[in-house]
N, C-alpha and C positions, 0 to 999 in steps of 0.2 A: 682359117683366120691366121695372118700371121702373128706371131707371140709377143712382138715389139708392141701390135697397135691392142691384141689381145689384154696384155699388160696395164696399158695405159686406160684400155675402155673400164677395165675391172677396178683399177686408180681410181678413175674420174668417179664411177659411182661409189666407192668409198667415202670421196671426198665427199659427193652430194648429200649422203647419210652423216657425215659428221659434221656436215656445214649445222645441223640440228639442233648440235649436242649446247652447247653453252648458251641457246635461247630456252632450254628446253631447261639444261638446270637453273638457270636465272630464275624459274616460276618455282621449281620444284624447291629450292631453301627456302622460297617464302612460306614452305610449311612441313618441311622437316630438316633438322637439322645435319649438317655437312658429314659427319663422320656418320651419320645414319644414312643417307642418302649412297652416300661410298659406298658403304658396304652391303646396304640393299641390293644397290642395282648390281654389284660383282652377284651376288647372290643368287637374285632372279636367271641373270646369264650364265650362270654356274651349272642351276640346274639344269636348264634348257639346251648348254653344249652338253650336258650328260648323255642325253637322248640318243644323239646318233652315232657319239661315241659308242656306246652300246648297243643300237641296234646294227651297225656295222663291224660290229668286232675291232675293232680299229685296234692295231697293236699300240700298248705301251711304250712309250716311249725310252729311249736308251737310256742308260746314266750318263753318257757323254751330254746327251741336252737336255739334263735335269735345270744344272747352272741355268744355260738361258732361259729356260720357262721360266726360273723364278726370276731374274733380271725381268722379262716383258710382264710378269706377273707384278711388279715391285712398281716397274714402271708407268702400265697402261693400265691395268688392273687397280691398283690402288691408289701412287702418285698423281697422274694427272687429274682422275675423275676429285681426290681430295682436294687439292691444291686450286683448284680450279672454283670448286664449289664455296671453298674458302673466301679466294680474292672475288666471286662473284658476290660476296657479301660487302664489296666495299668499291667495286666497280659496276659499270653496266655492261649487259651482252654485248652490246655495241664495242663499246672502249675491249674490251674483252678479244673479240672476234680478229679488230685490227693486229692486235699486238702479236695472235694466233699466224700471222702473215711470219712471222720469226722461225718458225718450230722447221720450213724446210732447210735452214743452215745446218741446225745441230741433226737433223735426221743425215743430211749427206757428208757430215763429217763423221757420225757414228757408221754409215755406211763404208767409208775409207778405211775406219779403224777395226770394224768389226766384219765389213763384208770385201774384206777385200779391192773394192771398187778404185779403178784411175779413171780419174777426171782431169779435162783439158782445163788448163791457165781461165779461161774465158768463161767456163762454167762459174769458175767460183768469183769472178769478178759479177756476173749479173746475181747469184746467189749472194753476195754481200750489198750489192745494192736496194737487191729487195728489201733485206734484213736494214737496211738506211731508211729506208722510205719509214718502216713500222717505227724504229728509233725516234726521229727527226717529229714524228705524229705525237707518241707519247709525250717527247719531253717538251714538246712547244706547248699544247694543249693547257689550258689554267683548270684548277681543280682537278690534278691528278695527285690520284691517290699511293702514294708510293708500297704501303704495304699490300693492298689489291694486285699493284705492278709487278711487285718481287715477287708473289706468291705464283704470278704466271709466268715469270721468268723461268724460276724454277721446274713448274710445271711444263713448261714447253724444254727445257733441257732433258728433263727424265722421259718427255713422251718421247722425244727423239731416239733417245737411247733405244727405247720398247720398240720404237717402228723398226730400225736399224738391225736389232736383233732378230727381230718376230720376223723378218722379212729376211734375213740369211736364212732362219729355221727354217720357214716354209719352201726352201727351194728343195729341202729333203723329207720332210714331212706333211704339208700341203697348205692352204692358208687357214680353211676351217679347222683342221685338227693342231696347228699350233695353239689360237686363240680358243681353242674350246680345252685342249690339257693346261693351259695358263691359269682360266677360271677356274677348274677343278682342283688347281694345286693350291688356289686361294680361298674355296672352300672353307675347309676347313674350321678356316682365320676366318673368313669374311660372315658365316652362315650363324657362331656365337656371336659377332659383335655386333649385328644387324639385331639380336634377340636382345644384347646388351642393354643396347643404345635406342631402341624402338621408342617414340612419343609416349607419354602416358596415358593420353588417348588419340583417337584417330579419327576421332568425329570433327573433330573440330577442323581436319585439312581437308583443302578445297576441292574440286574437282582439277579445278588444274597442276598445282601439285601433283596428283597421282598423274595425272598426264605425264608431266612431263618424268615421273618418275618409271613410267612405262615405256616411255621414249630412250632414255641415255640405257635403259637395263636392256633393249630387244635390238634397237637401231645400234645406238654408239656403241654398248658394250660388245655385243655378237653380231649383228647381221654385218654394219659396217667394217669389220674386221676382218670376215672372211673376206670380203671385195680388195681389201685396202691389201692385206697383205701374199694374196694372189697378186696383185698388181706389182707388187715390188720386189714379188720372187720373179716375174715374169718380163720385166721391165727394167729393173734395175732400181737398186734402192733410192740414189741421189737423182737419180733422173724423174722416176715416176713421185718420189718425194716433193718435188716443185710445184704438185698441182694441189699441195697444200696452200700454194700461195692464192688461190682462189678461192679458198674456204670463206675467206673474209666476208666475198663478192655476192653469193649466197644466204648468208649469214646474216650480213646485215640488213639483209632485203628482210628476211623471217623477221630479224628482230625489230625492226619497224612496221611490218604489215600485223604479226600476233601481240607483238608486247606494246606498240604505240609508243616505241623508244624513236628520239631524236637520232637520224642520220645526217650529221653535218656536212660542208662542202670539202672540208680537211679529210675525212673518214675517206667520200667518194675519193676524190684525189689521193689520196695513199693508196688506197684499193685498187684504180685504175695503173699508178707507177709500176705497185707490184705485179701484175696481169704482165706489164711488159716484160716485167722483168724472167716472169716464171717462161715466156717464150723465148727469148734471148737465151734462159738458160738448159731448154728443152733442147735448142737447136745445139747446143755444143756438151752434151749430154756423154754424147760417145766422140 
């Protein structure tokens, strides 16, 4: 198989796995709270990358890439899943999902600054348009919520940062084994504050809560990781980064078919501008 389309195929299903993640925690704060929920789900995929850490012997990793573990750990590991769960208290997965159409800018600018990467004139001209189309959505939209907005602003800056890194890492260490020593390094931190911060009791949350809280800890946390960032050591950070821009396209679909959330004609239209966009900027990649 060659490694370009290698790349991209192991991308796309990353992205299908995180298309998930923010229908998925929309359900799960309706019955645990945000900074529980973070630290859960690093938790439960803490332990679970332990496993084959282990039973493959997997070397340790250097001191040289201690730093960026804990950058993707800071980033992916804590930042976005917090931040996200945050503003999903004052947004919907919907609104949410769109705005998500943003995070391939900052990942293929963190890939320039962190991986090395040249990119042609023309790339970053359709990568700024995408990033227009999610703007232009947001700020027309009545009844938006600014501190929901900011709080994925942010969150989509710091995820980029984690993809950007996590994805130089793995062209030397591999995609599973970055995102599995990430979680281990957050351990730690992640495994008391989850004991901290646990509900007072647990009867009272739904079944779908834990759903979904088994969703962003197996899918978003770990499985989609190893895909995502095999894909962008294989593929190229800013390049295989674009097919973020499709997250939305899925996304929205979930959150309309499970949660009975409104997809309006605005949402579809941004969704469809950015699909082009993320082609246009596929084709001028390299």
């Amino acid at each position: 198989m060659n490694k370009t389309f290698d790349g991209w195929l192991s991308g796309f299903i990353g992205m299908l796995i995180f298309s998930g993640s923010l229908p998925a925690t929309r359900v799960a704060v309706e019955g645990f709270d945000p900074v529980f929920l973070t630290s859960a789900r690093a938790t439960v995929a803490g332990l679970l990358g332990l496993v084959p850490l282990a039973l493959l012997r997997q070397r340790r990793p250097q001191g040289r890439d201690v730093p960026s573990l804990v950058v993707i750990a800071c980033g992916v590991v804590v930042g976005f899943p917090l931040l996200t769960a945050l503003a999903l208290q004052y947004i919907s997965s919907a609104h949410s999902l769109v705005l998500v159409g943003l995070l391939p800018l900052p990942t293929a600018i963190f890939g320039v600054l962190r991986g090395d990467e040249r990119l042609r004139p023309a790339f970053w001209l359709f990568a700024a348009l995408g990033s227009l189309f999610v703007v232009a959505y947001a700020t027309r939209q009545g009844g938006v919520t600014w501190t929901g907005d900011l709080l994925m602003l942010v969150a989509i800056i710091v995820c980029g940062l984690g993809y950007a890194e996590g994805g130089r890492l793995s062209r030397r260490l591999g995609g599973w084994q970055v995102i599995s020593w990430s979680l281990t390094l957050a351990l730690p931190v992640m495994l008391p504050l989850a004991v901290i911060t646990r509900p007072a009791s647990f009867t009272t949350v739904g079944a779908g809560a834990w759903a979904g809280l088994a969703y962003v800890a197996i899918g978003s946390m770990l499985l989609g990781f190893v895909f995502w960032y095999r894909g962008l050591a294989l593929g190229g950070i800013a390049a295989v980064g674009q097919l973020q821009l499709l997250q939305p396209f899925f996304g929205l679909g979930l959150a309309a078919l499970l949660l009975g959330e409104t997809v309006s004609w605005p949402m579809l239209a941004t969704t469809l501008g950015i699909i082009a966009c993320v082609a246009g900027a596929r084709k001028f990649a390299t």
